[in-house]
SEDOTI-357109 format. One record per residue (C-alpha): chain; residue number from 1; x, y, z. Coordinates in steps of 0.02 Angstrom, whole numbers, plus 50000, padded with zeros to 5 digits. Example, Ala and Ser with C-alpha at 12.3 -4.5 7.8 and 13.67 -1.06 7.14 Angstrom:
2
rec c A k 1 x 50615 y 49775 z 50390
rec c A k 2 x 50684 y 49947 z 50357
REM end
This chain:
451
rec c A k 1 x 50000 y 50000 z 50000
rec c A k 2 x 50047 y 50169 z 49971
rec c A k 3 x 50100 y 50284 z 50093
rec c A k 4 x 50009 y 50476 z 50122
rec c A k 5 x 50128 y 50596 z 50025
rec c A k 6 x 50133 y 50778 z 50040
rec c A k 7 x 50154 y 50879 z 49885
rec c A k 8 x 50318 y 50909 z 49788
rec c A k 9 x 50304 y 51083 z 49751
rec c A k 10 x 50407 y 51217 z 49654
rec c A k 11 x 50417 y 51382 z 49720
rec c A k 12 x 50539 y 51532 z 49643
rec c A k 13 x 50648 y 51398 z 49593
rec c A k 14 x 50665 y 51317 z 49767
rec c A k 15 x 50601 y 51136 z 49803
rec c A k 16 x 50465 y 51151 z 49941
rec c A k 17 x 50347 y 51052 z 50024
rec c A k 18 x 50154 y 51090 z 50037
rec c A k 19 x 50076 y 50997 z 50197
rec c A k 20 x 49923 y 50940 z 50078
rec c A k 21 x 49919 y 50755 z 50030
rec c A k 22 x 49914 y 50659 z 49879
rec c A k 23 x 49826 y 50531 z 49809
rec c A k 24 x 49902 y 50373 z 49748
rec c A k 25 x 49972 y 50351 z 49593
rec c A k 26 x 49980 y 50565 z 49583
rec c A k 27 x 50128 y 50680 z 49609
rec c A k 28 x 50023 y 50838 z 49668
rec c A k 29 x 49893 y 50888 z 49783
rec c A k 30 x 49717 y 50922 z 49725
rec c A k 31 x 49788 y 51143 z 49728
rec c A k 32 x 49927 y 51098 z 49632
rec c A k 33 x 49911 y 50978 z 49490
rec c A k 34 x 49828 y 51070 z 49392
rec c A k 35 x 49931 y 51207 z 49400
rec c A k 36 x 50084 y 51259 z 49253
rec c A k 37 x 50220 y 51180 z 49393
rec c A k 38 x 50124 y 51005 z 49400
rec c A k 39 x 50186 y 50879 z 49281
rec c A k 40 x 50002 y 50809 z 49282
rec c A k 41 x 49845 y 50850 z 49191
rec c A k 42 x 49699 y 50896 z 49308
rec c A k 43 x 49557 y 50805 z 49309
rec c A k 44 x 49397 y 50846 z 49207
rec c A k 45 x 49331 y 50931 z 49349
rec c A k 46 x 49351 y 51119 z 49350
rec c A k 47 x 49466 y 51192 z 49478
rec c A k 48 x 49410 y 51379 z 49509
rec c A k 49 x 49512 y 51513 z 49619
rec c A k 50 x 49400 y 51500 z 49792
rec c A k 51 x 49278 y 51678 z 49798
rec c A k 52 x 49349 y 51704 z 49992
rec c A k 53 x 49512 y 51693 z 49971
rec c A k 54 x 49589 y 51667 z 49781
rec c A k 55 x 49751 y 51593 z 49866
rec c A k 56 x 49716 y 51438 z 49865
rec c A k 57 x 49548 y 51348 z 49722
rec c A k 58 x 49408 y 51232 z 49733
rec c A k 59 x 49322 y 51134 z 49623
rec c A k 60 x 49179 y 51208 z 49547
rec c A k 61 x 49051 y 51080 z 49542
rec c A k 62 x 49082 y 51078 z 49751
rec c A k 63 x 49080 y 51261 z 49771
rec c A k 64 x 48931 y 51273 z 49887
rec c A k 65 x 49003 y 51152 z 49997
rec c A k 66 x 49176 y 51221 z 50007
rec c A k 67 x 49116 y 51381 z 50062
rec c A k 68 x 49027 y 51314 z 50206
rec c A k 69 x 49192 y 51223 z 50242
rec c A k 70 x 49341 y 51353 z 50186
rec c A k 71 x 49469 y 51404 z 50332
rec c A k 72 x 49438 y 51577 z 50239
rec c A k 73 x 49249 y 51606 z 50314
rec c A k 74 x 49183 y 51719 z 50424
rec c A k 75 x 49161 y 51673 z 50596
rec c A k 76 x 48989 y 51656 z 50665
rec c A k 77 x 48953 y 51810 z 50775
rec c A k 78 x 48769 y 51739 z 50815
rec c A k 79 x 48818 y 51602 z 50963
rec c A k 80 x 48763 y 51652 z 51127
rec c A k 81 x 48964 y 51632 z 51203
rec c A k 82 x 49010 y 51758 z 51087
rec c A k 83 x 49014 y 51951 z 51162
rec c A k 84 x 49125 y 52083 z 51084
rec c A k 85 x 49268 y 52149 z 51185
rec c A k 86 x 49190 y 52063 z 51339
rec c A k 87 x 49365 y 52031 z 51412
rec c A k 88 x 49458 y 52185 z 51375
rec c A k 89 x 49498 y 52294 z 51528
rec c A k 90 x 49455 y 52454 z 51425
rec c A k 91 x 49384 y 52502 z 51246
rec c A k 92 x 49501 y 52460 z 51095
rec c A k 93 x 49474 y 52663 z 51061
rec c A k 94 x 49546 y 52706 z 51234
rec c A k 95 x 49715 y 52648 z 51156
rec c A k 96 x 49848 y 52751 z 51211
rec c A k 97 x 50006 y 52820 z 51071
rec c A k 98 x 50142 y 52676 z 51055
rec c A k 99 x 50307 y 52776 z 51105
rec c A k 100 x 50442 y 52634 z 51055
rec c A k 101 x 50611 y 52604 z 51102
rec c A k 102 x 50678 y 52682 z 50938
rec c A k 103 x 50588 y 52850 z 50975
rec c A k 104 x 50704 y 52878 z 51102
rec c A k 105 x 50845 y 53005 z 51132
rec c A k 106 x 51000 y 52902 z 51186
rec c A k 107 x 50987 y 53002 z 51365
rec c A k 108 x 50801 y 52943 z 51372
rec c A k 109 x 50847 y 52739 z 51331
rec c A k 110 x 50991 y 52737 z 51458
rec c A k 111 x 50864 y 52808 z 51584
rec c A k 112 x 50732 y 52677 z 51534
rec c A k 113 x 50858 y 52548 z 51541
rec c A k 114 x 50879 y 52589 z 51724
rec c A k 115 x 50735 y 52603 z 51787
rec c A k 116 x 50666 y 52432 z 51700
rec c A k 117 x 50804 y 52349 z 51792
rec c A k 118 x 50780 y 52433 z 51963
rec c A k 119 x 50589 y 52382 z 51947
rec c A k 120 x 50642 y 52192 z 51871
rec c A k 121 x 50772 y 52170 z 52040
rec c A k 122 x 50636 y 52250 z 52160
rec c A k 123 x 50466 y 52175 z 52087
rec c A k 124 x 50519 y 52018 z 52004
rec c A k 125 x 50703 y 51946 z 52041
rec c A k 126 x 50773 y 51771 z 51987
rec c A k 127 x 50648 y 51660 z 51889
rec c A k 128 x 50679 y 51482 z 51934
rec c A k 129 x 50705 y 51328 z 51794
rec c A k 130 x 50597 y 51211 z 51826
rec c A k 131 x 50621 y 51080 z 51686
rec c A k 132 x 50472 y 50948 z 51715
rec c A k 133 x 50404 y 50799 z 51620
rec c A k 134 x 50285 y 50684 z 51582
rec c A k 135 x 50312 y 50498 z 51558
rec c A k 136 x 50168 y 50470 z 51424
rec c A k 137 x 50230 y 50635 z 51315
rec c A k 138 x 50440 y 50545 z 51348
rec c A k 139 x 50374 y 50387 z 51281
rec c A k 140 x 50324 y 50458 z 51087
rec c A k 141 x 50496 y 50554 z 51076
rec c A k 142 x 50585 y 50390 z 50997
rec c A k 143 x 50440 y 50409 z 50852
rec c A k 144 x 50467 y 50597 z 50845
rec c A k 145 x 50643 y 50581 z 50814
rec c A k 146 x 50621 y 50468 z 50679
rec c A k 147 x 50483 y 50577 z 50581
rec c A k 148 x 50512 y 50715 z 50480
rec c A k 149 x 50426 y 50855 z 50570
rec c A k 150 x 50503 y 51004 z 50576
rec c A k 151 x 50528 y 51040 z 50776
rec c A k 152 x 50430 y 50890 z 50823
rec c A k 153 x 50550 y 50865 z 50978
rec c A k 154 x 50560 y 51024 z 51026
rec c A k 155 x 50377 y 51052 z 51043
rec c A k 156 x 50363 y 50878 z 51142
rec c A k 157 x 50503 y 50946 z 51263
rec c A k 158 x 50387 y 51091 z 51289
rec c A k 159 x 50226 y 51002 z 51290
rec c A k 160 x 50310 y 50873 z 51418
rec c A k 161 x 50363 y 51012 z 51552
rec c A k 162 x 50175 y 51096 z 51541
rec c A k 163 x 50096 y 50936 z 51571
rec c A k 164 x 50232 y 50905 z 51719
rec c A k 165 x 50172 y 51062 z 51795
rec c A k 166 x 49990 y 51017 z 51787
rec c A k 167 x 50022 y 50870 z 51867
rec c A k 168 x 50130 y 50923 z 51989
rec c A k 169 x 49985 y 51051 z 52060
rec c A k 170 x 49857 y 50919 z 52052
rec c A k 171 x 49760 y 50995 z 51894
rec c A k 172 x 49761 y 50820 z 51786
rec c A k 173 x 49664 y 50738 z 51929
rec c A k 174 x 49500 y 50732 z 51886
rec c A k 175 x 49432 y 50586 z 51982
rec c A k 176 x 49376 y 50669 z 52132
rec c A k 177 x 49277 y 50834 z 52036
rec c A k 178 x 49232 y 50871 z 51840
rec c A k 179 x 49333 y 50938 z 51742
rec c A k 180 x 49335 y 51080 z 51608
rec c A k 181 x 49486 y 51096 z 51522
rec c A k 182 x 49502 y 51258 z 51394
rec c A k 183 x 49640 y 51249 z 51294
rec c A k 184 x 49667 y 51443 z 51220
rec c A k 185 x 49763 y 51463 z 51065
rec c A k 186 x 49731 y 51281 z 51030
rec c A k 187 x 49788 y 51275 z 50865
rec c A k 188 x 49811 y 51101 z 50792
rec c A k 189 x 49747 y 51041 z 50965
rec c A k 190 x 49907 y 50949 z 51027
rec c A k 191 x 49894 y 51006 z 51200
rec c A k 192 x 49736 y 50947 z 51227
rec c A k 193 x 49777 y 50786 z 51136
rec c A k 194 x 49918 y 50741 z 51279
rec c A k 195 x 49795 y 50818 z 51404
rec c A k 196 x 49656 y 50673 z 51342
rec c A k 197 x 49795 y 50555 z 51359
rec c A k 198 x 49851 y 50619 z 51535
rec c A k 199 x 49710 y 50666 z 51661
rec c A k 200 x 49672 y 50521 z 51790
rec c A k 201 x 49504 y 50487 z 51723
rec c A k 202 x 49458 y 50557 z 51546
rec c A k 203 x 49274 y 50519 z 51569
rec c A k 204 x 49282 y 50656 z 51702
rec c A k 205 x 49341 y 50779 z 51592
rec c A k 206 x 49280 y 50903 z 51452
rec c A k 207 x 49402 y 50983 z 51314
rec c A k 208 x 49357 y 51145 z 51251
rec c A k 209 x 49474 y 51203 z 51111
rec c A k 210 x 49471 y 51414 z 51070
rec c A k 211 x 49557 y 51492 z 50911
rec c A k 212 x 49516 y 51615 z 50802
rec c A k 213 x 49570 y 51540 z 50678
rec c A k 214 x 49516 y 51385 z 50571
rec c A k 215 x 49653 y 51213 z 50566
rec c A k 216 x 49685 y 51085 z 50451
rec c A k 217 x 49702 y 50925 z 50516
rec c A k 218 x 49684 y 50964 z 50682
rec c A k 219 x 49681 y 50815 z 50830
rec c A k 220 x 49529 y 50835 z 50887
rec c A k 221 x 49445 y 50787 z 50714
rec c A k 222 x 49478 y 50614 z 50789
rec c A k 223 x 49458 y 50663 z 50943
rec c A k 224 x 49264 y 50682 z 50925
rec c A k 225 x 49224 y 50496 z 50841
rec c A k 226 x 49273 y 50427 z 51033
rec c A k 227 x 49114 y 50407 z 51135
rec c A k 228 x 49190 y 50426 z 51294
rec c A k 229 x 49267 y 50589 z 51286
rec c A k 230 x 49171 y 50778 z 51282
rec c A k 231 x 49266 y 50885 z 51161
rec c A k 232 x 49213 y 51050 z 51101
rec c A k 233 x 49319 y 51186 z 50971
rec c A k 234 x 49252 y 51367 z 50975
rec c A k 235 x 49300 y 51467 z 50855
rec c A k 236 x 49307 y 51647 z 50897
rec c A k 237 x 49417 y 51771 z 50972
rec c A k 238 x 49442 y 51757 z 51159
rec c A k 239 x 49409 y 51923 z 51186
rec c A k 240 x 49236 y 51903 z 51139
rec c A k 241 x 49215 y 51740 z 51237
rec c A k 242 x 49093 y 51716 z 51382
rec c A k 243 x 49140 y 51534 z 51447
rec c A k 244 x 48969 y 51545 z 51567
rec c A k 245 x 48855 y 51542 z 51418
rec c A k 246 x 48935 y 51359 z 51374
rec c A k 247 x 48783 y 51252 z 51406
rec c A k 248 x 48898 y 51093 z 51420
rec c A k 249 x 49030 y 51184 z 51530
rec c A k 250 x 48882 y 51168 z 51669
rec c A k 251 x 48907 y 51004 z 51751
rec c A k 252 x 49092 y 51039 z 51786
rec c A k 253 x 49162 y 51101 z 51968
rec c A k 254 x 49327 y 51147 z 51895
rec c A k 255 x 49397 y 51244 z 51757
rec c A k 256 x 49585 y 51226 z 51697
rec c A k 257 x 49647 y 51340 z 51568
rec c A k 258 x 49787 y 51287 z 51474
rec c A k 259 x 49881 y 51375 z 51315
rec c A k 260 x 50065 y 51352 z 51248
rec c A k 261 x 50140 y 51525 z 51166
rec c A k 262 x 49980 y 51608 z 51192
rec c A k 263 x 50052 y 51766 z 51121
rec c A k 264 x 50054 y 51936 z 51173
rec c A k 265 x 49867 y 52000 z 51214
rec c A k 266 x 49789 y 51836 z 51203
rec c A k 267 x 49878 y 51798 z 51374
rec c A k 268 x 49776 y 51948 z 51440
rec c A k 269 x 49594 y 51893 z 51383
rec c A k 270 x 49606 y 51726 z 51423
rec c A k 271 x 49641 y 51770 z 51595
rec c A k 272 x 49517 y 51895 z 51602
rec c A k 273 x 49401 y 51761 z 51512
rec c A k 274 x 49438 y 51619 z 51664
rec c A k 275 x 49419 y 51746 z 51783
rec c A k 276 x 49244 y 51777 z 51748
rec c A k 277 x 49209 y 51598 z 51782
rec c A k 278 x 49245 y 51617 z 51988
rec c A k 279 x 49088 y 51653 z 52024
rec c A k 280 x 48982 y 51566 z 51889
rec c A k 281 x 48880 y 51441 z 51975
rec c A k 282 x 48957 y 51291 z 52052
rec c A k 283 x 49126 y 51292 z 51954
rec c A k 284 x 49282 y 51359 z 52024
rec c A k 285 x 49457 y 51416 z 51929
rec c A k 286 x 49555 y 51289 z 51985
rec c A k 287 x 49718 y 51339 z 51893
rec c A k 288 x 49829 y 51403 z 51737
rec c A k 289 x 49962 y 51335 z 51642
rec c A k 290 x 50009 y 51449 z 51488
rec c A k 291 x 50178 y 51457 z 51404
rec c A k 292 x 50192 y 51663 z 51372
rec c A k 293 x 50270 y 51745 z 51203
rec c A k 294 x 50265 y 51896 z 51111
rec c A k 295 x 50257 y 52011 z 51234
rec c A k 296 x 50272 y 52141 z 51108
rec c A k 297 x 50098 y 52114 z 51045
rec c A k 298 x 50028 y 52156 z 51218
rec c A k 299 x 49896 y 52286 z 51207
rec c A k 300 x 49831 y 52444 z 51334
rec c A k 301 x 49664 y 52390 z 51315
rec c A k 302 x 49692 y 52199 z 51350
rec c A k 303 x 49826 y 52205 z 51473
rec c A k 304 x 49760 y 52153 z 51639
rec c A k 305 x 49887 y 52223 z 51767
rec c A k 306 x 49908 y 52415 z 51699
rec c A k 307 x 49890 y 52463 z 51900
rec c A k 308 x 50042 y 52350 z 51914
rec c A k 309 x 50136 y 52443 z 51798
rec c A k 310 x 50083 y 52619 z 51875
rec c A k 311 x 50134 y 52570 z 52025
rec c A k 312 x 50305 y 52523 z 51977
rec c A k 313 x 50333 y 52662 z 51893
rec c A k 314 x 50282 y 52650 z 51722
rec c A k 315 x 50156 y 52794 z 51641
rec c A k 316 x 50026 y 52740 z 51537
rec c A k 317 x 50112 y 52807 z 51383
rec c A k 318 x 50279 y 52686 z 51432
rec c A k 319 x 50196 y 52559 z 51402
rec c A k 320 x 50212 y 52510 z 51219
rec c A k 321 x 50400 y 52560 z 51257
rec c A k 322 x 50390 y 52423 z 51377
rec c A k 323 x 50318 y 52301 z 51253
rec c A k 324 x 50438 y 52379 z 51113
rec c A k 325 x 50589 y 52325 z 51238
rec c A k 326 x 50531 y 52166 z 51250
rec c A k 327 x 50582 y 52100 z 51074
rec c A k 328 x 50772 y 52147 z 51118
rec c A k 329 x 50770 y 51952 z 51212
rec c A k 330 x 50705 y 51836 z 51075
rec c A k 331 x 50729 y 51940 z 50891
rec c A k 332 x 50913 y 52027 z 50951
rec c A k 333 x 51069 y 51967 z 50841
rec c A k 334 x 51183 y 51858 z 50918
rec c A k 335 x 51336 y 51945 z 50850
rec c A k 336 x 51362 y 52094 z 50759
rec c A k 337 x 51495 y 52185 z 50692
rec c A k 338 x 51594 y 52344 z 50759
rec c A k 339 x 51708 y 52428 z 50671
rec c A k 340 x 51769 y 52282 z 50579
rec c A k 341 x 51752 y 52179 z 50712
rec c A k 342 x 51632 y 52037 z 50765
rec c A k 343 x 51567 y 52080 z 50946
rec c A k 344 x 51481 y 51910 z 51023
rec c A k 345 x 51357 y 51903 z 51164
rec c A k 346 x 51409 y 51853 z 51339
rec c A k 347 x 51382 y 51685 z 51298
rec c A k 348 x 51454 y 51645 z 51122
rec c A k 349 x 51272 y 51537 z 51068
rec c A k 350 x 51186 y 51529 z 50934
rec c A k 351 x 51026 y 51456 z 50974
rec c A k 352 x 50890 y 51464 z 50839
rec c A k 353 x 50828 y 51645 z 50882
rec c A k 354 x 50763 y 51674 z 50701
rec c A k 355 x 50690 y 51530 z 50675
rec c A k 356 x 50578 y 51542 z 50846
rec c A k 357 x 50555 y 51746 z 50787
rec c A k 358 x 50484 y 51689 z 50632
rec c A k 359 x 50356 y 51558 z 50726
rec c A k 360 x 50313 y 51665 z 50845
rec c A k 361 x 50263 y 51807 z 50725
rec c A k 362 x 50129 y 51732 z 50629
rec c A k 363 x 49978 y 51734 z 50766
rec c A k 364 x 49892 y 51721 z 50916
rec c A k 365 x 49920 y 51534 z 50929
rec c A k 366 x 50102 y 51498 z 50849
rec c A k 367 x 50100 y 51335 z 50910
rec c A k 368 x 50121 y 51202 z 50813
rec c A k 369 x 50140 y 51306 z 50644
rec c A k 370 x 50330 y 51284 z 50585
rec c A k 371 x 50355 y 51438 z 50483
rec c A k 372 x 50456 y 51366 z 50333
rec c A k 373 x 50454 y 51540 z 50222
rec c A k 374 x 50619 y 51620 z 50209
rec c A k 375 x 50641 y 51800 z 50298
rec c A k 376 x 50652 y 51926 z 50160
rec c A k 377 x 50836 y 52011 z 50134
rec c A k 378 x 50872 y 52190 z 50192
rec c A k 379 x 50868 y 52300 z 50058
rec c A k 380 x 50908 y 52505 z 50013
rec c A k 381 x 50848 y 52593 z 50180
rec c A k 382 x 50829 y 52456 z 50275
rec c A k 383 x 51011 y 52418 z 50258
rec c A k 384 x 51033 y 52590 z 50320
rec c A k 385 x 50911 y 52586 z 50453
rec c A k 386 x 50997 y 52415 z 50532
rec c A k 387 x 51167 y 52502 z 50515
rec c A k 388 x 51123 y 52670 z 50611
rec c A k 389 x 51053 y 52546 z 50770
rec c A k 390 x 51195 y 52462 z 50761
rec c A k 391 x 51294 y 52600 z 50767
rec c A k 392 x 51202 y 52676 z 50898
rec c A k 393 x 51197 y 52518 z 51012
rec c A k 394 x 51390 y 52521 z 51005
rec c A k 395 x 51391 y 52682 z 51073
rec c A k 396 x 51302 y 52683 z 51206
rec c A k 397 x 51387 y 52507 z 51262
rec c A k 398 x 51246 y 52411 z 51234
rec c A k 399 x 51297 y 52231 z 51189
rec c A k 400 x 51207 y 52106 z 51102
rec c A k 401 x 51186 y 52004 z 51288
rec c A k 402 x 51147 y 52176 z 51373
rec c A k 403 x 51005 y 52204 z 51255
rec c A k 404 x 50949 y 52017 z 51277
rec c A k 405 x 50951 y 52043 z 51465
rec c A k 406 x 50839 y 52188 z 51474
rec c A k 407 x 50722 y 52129 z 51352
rec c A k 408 x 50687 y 51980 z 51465
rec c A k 409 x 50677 y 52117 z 51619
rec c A k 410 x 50544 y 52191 z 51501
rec c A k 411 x 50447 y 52026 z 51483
rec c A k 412 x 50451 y 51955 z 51648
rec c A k 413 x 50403 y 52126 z 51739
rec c A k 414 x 50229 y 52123 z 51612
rec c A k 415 x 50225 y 51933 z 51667
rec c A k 416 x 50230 y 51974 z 51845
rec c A k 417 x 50086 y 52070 z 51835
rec c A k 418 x 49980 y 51924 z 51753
rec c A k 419 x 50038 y 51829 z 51903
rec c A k 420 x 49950 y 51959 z 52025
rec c A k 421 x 49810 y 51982 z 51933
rec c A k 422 x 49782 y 51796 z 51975
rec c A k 423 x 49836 y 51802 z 52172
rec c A k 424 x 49690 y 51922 z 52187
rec c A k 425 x 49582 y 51780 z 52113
rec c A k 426 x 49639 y 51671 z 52262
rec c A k 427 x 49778 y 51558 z 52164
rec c A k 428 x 49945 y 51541 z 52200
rec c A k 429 x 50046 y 51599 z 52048
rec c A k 430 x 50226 y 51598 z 51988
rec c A k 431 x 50326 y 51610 z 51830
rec c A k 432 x 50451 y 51465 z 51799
rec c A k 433 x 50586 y 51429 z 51657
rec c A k 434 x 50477 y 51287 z 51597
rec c A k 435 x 50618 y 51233 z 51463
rec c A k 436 x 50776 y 51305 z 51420
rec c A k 437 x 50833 y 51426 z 51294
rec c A k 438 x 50914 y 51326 z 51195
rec c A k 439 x 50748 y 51233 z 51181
rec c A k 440 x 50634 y 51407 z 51141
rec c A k 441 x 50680 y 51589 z 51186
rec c A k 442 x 50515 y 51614 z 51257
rec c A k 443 x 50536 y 51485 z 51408
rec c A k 444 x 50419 y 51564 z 51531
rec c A k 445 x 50268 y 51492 z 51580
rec c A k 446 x 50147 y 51556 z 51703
rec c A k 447 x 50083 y 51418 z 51822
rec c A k 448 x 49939 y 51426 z 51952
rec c A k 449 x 49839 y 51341 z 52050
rec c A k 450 x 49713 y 51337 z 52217
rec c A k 451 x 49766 y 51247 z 52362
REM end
C-alpha cells in the first residue's frame, strides 16, 4: 500500500513542500496539479480560484460546499458565548500612542534601561528553571525523532514540562471533581491531545478548544468519533468569549485553562476570560498553565495588570516602550559587527533565535505552525536603518547580551503582573523557566493553581 505523500512543490525555483496530501498514483495535491508547475493533467473537473480567498481553488462543481467548509469564512458572530470585547479591561478606542524604544533620545533609553532593571530586581528577581516531564509525552519522543517534522521534539520537550506542571499542582486529577479543560490558542489541538491522554480519568473531563482561527488536520477531528470523551472547538476570538454561556461547561466544578505561546494580548483575555468563571455557578478556577510569548503584541486595552505597571513606575504612555523593549530578548542578533570587528554576546550561542522569531510572528496561537518561508533580505533603507542601530547600540555600550538581558527584564516585569492579577483571584501563581533557551527563547510559563 501506498503511503500519504505531501506535495512536491516548486516555488521561485526552490524545492518546497506543501503539507496537503496526495493521492496514489499522483505527484500533486488536488491545489497543485493542475497548476503550470504540476507535471500532471487535472482532472475533468474544473478547479476555480476559491471567491473568499483566491490563494488557494476549489472545484467548481463543490463550490457550495467548500464555502461552508473554507478556513477563509467568516466566523459566526450569532452564538450566545460570543460578546464583543467582553474581556478587555478598556475600549480598543481608549488605546493610548505607542512611544517605542527607537523614538528615544540616547539620554532617554539609558534612563529607561535603568529604571526597567531597578523595577525587574525589586518587583520580580530570579525566575527559577523548573524543567518537568511527563512519562506518556517521553514515551512518543523515539517516534518523533524518527519523523520528519520540523521541531517535532522540541515542541514535545515543551509540551512534556506543561503537562509536568499540571500534574505536579494536582490539575490532571479529575477523579475526585469534573473537569473543564480550555485549551486557548489551541491551534492544531496537541495540548489537549496529551491532556486526553494524561488526566486520571478522561470520562471526568471536558476539552474545550478556542482559536480564532480555522486548522487543518487538527487532533481533535479524531478526537470527536470517541464516545467517551466531551470535546468542544470554538472558534472565535477570546476576547469576545463568555465561557458561562457554554451550556455543556455546566456540570463541571473545575475549570483549567491551558495554552502554549499564547502570544502577546491573548495571554491577557484569556485570563480575564477564566476569571469571569469564579463566580459562575458551582465551578471554580482551579488553575493556569500557559507558556507566554510575544510580549510585544501586548495591548493597553487587553493588558490586565496596567495598576501594576503604575505602581512600579511606568506611565501609561511607557507602556508600548515596555512592550517595544521586550523584542530585544528573543529577535536581538547574536553577534554583530563593530568597526570591523565581530562583537559576540556574553555567551558565544547561537541558538535558533530566528527561526523561533519567525514562529512566533505569525499569530495568536504559533504553536504548532513551523514557519518554513524564508525572511526577506534587507534592502536600500533598511540596510541603512539596521546600520544606524547598530551604530548607535555600540555607542552607548549596549551589547548584544545587554540588550537580551533587558528585554527579558521587560517581559518578565509584564508577566509578573499576570501573576497578580491571578493572586487576587485566590491562586497561587509563579513564573518558571519551563524549558531552556536553547529549547525556545520564550521559556516562561505562568503556572497557578488553588490549594
Amino acid at each position: 500500500m501506498e503511503h500519504n505523500r505531501t506535495c512536491q512543490f516548486y516555488v521561485a525555483r526552490k524545492k518546497r513542500n506543501c503539507n496537503m496530501l496526495v493521492k496514489a498514483g499522483q505527484t500533486y495535491c488536488g491545489q497543485h496539479m493542475g497548476s503550470e508547475h504540476g507535471s500532471e493533467k487535472a482532472t475533468h473537473y474544473k478547479r476555480i480560484p476559491c471567491p473568499l480567498d483566491p490563494k488557494h481553488s476549489c472545484y467548481e462543481h463543490r463550490l457550495e460546499h467548500h464555502l461552508a467548509v473554507c478556513n477563509a469564512r467568516a466566523m459566526d458572530i450569532t452564538e450566545e458565548y460570543i460578546r464583543p470585547n467582553s474581556n478587555l479591561q478598556v475600549p480598543v478606542e481608549a488605546d493610548i500612542a505607542k512611544v517605542t524604544v527607537a523614538s528615544l533620545s540616547d539620554t532617554q533609553l539609558l534612563a529607561f534601561l535603568d529604571r526597567v532593571q531597578a523595577a525587574h530586581s525589586e518587583l520580580v528577581g530570579a525566575i527559577d528553571m523548573s524543567v518537568l516531564h511527563h512519562d506518556t509525552v517521553l514515551a512518543a519522543a523515539p517516534g518523533v525523532a524518527e519523523s520528519s517534522i520540523p521541531g517535532g521534539l522540541r515542541h514535545l520537550a515543551q509540551n512534556s514540562s506543561l503537562l509536568g506542571h499540571l500534574q505536579n499542582v494536582g490539575l490532571l486529577d479529575t477523579s475526585h471533581a469534573r473537569t473543564c479543560y480550555v485549551e486557548f490558542g489551541a491551534g492544531k489541538g496537541q495540548m489537549t491531545h496529551w491532556l486526553v491522554q494524561t488526566v486520571t480519568d478522561r470520562t471526568q473531563a471536558m476539552f474545550v478548544l478556542v482559536d480564532r482561527s480555522p486548522q487543518r488536520y487538527k487532533c481533535d477531528a479524531k478526537m470527536k468519533y470517541n464516545d467517551g470523551l466531551s470535546v468542544h472547538r470554538l472558534r472565535v476570538d477570546i476576547k469576545d468569549l463568555h465561557l458561562p454561556a457554554l451550556s455543556d461547561i455546566h456540570d463541571c466544578q473545575r475549570l483549567v485553562a491551558v495554552g502554549k505561546h499564547l502570544c502577546g494580548g491573548a495571554t491577557d483575555v484569556a485570563l480575564e476570560c477564566v476569571s469571569k468563571c469564579q463566580s459562575f455557578g458551582r465551578m471554580a478556577l482551579a488553575g493556569v498553565v500557559v507558556a507566554l510569548c510575544c510580549h510585544h503584541r501586548c495591548s493597553w486595552p487587553s493588558y490586565v495588570a496596567t495598576k501594576f505597571l503604575q505602581e512600579a513606575g511606568f506611565s501609561p504612555e511607557e507602556f508600548y516602550t515596555l512592550t517595544s523593549l521586550t523584542s530585544w530578548a528573543t529577535c536581538n542578533p547574536r553577534s554583530e559587527k563593530v568597526n570591523g570587528e565581530t562583537q559576540d554576546c556574553k555567551d558565544n550561542e547561537e541558538p535558533e533565535i530566528n527561526q523561533e522569531k519567525k514562529q512566533y510572528a505569525s499569530g495568536e496561537s504559533g504553536q504548532e505552525e513551523e514557519n518554513n518561508s524564508e525572511m526577506s533580505p534587507l534592502q536600500g533603507d533598511d540596510i541603512t536603518e539596521e546600520k544606524e542601530t547598530r551604530n548607535r547600540y555600540a555607542r552607548l555600550g549596549l551589547s548584544p547580551g545587554r540588550r537580551e538581558e533587558a528585554g527579558r527584564w521587560a517581559k518578565q516585569l509584564l508577566d509578573e503582573g499576570r501573576a497578580r492579577f491571578l493572586r487576587t483571584h485566590g491562586l497561587h501563581a509563579q513564573l518558571v523557566q519551563y524549558v531552556d533557551t536553547h529549547t525556545t527563547p520564550e521559556n516562561v510559563a505562568l503556572i497557578a493553581w488553588k490549594d
